[in-house]
Structures are given as C-alpha cells and as structure tokens.
C-alpha positions as CSV (number, residue, x, y, z in Angstrom):
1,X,59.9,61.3,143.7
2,X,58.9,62.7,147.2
3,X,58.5,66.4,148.3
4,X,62.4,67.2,149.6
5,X,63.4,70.6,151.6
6,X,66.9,71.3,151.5
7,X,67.2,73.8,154.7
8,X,69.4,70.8,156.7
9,X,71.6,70.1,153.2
10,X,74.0,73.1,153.5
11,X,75.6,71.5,150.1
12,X,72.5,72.2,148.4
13,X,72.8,76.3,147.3
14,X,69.4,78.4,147.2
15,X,67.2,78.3,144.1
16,X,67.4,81.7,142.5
17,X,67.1,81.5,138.9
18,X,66.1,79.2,136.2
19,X,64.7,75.9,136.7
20,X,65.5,73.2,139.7
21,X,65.1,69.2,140.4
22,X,65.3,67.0,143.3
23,X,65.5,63.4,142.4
24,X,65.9,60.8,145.0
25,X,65.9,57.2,145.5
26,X,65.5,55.7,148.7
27,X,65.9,51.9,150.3
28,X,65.3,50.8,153.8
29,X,67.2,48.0,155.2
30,X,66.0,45.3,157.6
31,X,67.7,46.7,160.2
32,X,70.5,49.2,161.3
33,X,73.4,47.3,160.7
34,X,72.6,45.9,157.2
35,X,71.9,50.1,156.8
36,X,75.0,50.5,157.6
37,X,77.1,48.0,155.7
38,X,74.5,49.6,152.8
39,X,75.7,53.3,153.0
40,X,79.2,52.3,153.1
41,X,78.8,50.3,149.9
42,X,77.0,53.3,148.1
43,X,79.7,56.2,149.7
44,X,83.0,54.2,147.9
45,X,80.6,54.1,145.1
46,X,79.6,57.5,145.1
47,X,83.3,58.8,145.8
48,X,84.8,56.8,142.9
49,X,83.4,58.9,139.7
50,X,85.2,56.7,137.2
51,X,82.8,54.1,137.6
52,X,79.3,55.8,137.9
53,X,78.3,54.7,134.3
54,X,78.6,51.3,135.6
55,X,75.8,51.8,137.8
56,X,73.7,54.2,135.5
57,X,74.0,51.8,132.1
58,X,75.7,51.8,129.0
59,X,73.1,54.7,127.3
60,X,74.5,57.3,130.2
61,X,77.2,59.7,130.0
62,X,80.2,59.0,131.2
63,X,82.5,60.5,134.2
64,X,86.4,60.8,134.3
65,X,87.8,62.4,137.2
66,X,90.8,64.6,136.3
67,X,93.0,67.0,138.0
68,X,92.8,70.8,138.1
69,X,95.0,70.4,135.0
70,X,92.5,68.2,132.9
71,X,94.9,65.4,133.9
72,X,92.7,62.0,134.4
73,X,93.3,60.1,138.0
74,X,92.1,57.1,139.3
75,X,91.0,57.5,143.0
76,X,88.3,58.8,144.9
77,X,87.0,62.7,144.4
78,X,88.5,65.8,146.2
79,X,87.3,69.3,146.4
80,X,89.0,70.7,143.5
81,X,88.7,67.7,141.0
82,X,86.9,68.4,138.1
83,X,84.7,66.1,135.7
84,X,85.2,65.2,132.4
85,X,81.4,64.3,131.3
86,X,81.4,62.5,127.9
87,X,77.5,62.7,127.1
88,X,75.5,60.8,124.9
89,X,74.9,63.9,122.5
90,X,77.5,66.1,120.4
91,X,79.6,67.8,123.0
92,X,81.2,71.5,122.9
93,X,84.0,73.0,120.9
94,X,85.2,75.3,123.7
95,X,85.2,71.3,126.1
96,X,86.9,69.8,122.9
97,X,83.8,67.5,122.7
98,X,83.5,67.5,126.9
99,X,81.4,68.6,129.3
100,X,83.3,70.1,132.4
101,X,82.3,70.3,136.1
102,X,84.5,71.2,138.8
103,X,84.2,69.9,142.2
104,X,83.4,73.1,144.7
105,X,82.3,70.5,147.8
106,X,83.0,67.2,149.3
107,X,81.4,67.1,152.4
108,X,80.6,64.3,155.2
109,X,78.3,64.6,158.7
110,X,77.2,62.2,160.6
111,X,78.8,58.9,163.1
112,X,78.9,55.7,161.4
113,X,77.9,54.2,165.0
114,X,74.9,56.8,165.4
115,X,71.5,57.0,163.9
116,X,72.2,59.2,161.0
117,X,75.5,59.6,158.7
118,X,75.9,61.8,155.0
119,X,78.4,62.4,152.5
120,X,77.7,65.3,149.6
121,X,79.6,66.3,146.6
122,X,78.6,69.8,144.7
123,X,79.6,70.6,141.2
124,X,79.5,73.4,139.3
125,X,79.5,74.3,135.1
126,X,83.6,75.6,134.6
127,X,86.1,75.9,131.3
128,X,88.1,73.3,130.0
129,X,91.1,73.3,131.3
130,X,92.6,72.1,127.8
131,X,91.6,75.3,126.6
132,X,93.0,79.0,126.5
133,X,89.8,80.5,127.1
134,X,88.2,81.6,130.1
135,X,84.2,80.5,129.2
136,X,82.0,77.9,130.8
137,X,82.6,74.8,128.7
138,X,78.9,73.1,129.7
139,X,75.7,73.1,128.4
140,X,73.9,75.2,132.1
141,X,75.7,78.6,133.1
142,X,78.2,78.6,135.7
143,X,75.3,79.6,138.4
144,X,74.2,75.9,138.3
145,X,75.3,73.5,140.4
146,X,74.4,69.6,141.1
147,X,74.3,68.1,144.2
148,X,75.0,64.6,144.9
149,X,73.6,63.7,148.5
150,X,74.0,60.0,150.2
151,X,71.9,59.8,153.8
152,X,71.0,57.2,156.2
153,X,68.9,58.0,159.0
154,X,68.3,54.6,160.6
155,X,67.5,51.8,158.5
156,X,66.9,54.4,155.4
157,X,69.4,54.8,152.9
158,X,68.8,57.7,150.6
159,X,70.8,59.1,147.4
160,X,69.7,61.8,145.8
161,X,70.6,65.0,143.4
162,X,69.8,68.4,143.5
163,X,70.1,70.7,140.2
164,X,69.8,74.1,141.1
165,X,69.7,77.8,138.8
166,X,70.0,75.3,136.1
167,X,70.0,78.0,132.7
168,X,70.8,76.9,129.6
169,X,74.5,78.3,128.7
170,X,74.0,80.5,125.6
171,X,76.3,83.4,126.3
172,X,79.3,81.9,124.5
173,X,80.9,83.3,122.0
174,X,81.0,80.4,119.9
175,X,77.8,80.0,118.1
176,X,78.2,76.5,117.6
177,X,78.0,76.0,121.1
178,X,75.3,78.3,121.6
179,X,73.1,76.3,119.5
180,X,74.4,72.9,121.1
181,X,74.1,74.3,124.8
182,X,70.3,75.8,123.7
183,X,69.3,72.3,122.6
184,X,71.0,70.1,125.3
185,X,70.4,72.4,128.3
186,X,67.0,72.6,127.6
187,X,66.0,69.0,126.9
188,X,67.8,68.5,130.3
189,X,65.2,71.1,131.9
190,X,62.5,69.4,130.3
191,X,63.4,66.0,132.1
192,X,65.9,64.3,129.9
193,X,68.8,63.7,131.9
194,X,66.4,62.6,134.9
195,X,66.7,59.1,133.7
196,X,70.1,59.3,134.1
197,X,70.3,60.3,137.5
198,X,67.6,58.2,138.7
199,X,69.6,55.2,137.3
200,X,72.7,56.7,138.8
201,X,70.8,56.7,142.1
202,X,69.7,53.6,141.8
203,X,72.8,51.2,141.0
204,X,74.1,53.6,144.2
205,X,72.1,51.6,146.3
206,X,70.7,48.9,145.1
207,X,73.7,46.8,143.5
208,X,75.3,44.8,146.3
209,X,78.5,44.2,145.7
C-alpha cells in the first residue's frame, strides 16, 4: 500500500479520532483509451453494491442495497441508500443480525474525454431501520465513515478506501452488542477486514468483463 493524502478527496472527512486506513489498489493500462474503457468497467461495478461479494470472494461479507426504509433494491447506489452488510461473524441484535451503513455521498469529477475522471461513495455507521430504536446498529460509532474512491489520471486506474475515526461502537445499551461490537470493531482496527477491501479493490479492477 502507498503513502496517500487526501487534501484533493473532499469525500474523504478529516481524521480526528480513533484509528484510520487507506487501502488502494492501482493498475495502469497500455494506454488512455484501454484506461478509459477500464474505469468505466470498475464505476458500474463500484455503483452496483449487490454484487461487490462477487468481486471480493465467497469468505467476504456481503452488501444489499435497500431503501431508506430497509426495503432491498436492485439498481445502482444513491445518496441516501443505505447498506445491509451481512458479515462473516455474528451480527447485532439492535441490526437484527446486520450491519447498517447509510449512504451520506455519491460523488463524481472529472471528463471521461480528459486526463483525469473520479467517482466516490461515503458511508457512515446508522440504526436499522427495522428497528424502533434510535442507536447505531454497526460494530464503529457513527463518527466513522468509509470512503470508496475510483480514479484515473491517464493510463492509471486506482480504487481505493478510506476508514476514517473508526472507534469501536460500545455505547449501546445492549450488552450483547457491546461485547460483539468490542470484538469485531477491534479485530477490524487491527487489520482484519483489510483483506476484504483489498480483494474488493481488486476484482474492481482487475476482472474484465
């Protein structure tokens, strides 16, 4: 993983608290057009959430995209949408065995014609929406969020993901969860869920359809 700043990724919020990680995988194409066609193929596939455990493996979690309502959809993400994350680990009574993100940023820059061209989508740790009560069903704090970033700046192609403020979420009342979000939040701080995002990263680019 190389050195990344983030002052030119307005998606990417400061680091204040807690821990952080920038993971990236890159590819560079044999020339501008075949960059091109390359970004394209990894920005439907970044968009379309339903399918990201196809590109990240069978042992990853998996993503379904619902409405505000918890309502499941098949199409591409929206500011707004939130994620229904089905991990690989017991998952929390107050997410009915989910993990919940909602979508807070869906962002793209860039000319398809030019020399450079991005798309970014931010998440961030919310309740269930199958639930009455008001606390964050997922294993961080509300403060963290995860960037997903997709650039090309000539024949490079880069994807990448940015945790920020990334706290385990013990506040909850339920102490169930408190022990479950202790243990999974901090086995993702110590580097667990890396290998999930680097394979995310990965089939992003790499699989040619």
């Amino acid at each position: 993983m190389k050195e990344e700043t983030t002052e030119n990724k307005p998606t990417v919020p400061p680091q204040e608290e807690g821990t952080k990680k920038d993971i990236d995988h890159a590819v560079t194409a044999a020339d501008e057009n075949d960059a091109r066609k390359l970004f394209m193929i990894a920005r439907n596939r970044l968009v379309d959430v339903n399918h990201w455990r196809e590109y990240s493996g069978p042992a990853s979690a998996t993503f379904r995209l619902t409405d505000q309502h918890g309502n499941e959809v098949d199409r591409t993400v929206e500011k707004g949408d939130l994620f229904k994350i089905d991990l690989p680990a017991p998952g929390p009574t107050e997410g009915k065995g989910y993990d919940w993100v909602r979508v807070e940023a869906v962002e793209e820059t860039g000319n398809p014609n030019g020399e450079n061209e991005s798309i970014a989508i931010r998440v961030r740790p919310t309740p269930s929406p199958l639930t009455e009560g008001n606390e964050t069903a997922h294993f961080f704090k509300e403060s963290a969020t995860s960037s997903f970033v997709l650039e090309r700046h000539g024949r490079e192609v880069t994807a990448a993901v940015y945790g920020r403020n990334e706290v385990p979420n013990t506040k909850t009342n339920n102490v169930i969860d408190k022990v479950r979000n202790a243990i999974v939040g901090s086995t993702a701080i110590m580097g667990f869920s890396n290998v999930q995002w680097k394979s995310l990263l990965k089939g992003l680019i790499e699989t040619r359809d």
